[in-house]
C-alpha positions in Angstrom: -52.2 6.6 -23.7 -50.1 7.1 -20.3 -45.8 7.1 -20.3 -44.5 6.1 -17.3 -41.7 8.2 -16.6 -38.6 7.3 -15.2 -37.7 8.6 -11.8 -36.1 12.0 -11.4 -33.6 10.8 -8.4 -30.7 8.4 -8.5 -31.7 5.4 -5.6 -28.9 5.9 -2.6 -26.8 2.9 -3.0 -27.0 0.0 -0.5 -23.7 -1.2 1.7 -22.8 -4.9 1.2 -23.4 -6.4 4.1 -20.5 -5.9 6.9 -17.8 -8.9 7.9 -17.4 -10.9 10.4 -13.4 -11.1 10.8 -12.1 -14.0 10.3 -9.8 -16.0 12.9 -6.3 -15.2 12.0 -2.6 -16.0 13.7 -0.3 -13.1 13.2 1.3 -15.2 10.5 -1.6 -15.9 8.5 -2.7 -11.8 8.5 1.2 -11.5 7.0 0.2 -14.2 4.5 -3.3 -12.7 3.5 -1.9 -8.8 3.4 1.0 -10.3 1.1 -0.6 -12.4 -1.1 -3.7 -9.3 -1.6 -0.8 -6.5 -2.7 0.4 -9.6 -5.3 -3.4 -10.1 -6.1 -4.0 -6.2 -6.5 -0.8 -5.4 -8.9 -0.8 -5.4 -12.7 -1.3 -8.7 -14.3 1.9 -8.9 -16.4 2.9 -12.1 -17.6 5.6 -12.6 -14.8 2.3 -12.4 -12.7 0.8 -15.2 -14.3 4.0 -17.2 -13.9 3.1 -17.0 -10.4 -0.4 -18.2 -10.5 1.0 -21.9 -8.7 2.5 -20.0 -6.1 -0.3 -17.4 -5.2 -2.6 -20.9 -5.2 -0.4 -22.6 -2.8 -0.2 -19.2 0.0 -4.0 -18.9 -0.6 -4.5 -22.7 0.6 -2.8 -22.6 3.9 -5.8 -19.7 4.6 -9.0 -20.5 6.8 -11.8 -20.8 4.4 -13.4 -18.0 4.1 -10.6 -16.4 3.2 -8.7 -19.4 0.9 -11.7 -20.4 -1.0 -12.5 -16.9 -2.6 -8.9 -16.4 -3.0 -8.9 -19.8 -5.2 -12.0 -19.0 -7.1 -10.5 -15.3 -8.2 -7.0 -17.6 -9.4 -9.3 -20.2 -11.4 -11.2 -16.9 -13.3 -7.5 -15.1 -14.1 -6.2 -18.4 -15.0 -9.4 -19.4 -17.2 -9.2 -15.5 -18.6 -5.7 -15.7 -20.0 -3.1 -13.1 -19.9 -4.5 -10.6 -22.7 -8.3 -10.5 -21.5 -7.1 -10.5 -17.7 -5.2 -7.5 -18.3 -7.9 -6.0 -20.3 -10.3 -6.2 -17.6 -7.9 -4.9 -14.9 -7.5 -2.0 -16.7 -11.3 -1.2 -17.1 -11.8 -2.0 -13.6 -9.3 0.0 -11.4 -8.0 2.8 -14.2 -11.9 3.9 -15.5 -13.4 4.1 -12.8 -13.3 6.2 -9.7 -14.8 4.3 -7.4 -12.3 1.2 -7.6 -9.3 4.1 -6.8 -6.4 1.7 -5.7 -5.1 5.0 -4.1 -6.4 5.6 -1.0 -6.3 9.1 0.3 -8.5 9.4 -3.2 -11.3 8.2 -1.4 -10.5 10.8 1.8 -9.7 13.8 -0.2 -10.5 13.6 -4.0 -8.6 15.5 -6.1 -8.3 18.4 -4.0 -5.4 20.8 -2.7 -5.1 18.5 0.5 -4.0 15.1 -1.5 -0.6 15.9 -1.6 -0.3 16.4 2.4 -2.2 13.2 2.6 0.6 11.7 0.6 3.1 13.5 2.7 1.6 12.1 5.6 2.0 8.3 3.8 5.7 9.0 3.7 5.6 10.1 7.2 4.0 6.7 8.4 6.8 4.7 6.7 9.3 6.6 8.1 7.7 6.2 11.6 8.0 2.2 11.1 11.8 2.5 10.2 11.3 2.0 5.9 11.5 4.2 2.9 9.2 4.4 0.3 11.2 3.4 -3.2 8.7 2.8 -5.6 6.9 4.0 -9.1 3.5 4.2 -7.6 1.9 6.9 -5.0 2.8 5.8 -1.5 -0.8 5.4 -0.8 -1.4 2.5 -3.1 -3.2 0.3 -1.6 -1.1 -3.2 -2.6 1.8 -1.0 -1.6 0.6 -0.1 2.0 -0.8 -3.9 2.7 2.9 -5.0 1.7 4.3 -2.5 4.3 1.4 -4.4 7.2 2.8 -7.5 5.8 7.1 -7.1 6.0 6.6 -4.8 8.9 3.9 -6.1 10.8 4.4 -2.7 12.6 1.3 -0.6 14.7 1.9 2.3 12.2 0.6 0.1 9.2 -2.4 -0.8 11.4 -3.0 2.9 12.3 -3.1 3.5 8.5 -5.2 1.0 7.2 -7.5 2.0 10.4 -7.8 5.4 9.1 -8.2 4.7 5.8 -10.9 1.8 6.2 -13.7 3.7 4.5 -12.0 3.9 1.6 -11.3 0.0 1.4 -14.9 -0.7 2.0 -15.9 1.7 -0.8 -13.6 0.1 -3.1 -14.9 -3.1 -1.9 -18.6 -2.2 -2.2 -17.7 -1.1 -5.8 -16.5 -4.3 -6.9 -19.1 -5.9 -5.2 -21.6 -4.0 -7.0 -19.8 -4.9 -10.1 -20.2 -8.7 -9.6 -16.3 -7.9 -10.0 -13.4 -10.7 -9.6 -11.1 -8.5 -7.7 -14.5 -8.1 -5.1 -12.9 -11.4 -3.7 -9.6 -10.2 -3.1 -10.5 -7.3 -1.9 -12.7 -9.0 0.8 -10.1 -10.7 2.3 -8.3 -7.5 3.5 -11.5 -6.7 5.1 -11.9 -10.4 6.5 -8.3 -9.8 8.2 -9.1 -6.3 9.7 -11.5 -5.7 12.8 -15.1 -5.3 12.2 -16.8 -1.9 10.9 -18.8 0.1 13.2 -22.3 1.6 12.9 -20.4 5.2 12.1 -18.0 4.1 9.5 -20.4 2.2 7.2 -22.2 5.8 7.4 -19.2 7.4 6.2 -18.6 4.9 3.5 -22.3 5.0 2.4 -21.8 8.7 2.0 -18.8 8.4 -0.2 -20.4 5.2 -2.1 -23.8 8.0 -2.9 -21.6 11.4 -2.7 -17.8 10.1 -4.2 -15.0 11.6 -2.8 -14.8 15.2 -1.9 -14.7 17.8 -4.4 -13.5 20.4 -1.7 -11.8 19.7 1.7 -11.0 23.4 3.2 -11.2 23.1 6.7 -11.3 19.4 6.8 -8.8 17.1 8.6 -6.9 14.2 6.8 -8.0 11.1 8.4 -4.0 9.9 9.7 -2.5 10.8 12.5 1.2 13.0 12.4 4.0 10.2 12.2 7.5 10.6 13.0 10.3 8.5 13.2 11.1 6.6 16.0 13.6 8.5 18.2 12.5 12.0 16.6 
């Protein structure tokens, strides 16, 4: 009697399929890169309180942006507070490839992550703020609140240079018929379209993860400074 075996290689992952960007106004960008860092924090219970409010933002949205936004609100609200916050844990603090730290997805956890967090301290600075908060400056609902209030060239160079990493998160979620793949596709509704040789990057990093060893490799941000400096 034959066994059929099962195959010796792990299949290379396949790339969701890339965006079209939606049509935005400035104002509704600041809305959608506000109401995503909201999405993308901890689910306390003071962020259930707000459920109403995230619903209302999300409806003044073009469509492909406002309905998925609705549809993740009607799952946390159907969830409840205790499941909700269950899940969120398993999703983004169990698994590396939904990192909401992004220079994790540039430089692993290597030697070089603290200069990329330097160089996230840098880019505030450059745009006139101060980081003052518990989390890593790179945090992802941190840096889209920074595009949001600032609306500021250095938060679009920094989420320009750190796009692989949201389309691997996104591409993770995705994968994992996640909720939070909804939210997460909005940022990259609201940011200009991938090209040929980024979604090669990011299918590295979705087969390969992030890298183990980065001597001799560049971080992907510019220097910053302060304006004036």
């Amino acid at each position: 009697m034959s066994t059929v075996l099962p195959p010796r290689v792990t299949p290379r992952r396949r790339l969701p399929d890339a965006l079209t960007p939606a049509s935005l106004t400035s104002t509704q960008r600041q809305t959608v890169h506000m109401l995503v860092s909201l999405l993308l924090d901890y689910p306390d219970a003071q962020w259930f309180e707000r459920l109403d409010v995230f619903d209302a933002h999300a409806a003044t949205l073009p469509a492909p942006i406002a309905e998925p936004l609705q549809r993740f609100l009607r799952t946390a609200r159907g969830a409840g507070v205790s499941e909700w916050q269950q899940r969120y844990v398993t999703t983004f603090d169990l698994k590396r490839k939904c990192s909401l730290y992004l220079s994790y997805y540039a430089t692993g956890d290597t030697r070089r992550r603290g200069t990329a967090l330097v160089t996230f301290l840098d880019a505030y600075r450059a745009a006139g703020w101060e980081f003052d908060a518990p989390e890593l400056p790179d945090y992802l609902p941190a840096v889209l609140e920074f595009s949001a209030r600032s609306q500021s060239d250095v938060a679009d160079a920094v989420l320009a240079a750190h796009r692989e990493g949201i389309e691997v998160l996104r591409a993770a979620l995705e994968g994992m018929d996640s909720p939070w793949a909804d939210v997460v596709r909005a940022v990259t509704l609201s940011l200009p379209k991938v090209d040929q040789r980024i979604r090669e990057r990011v299918l590295a990093l979705v087969n390969e993860g992030p890298p183990t060893e980065t001597v001799g490799m560049s971080l992907p941000m510019p220097a910053f400074r302060r304006t004036g400096e």
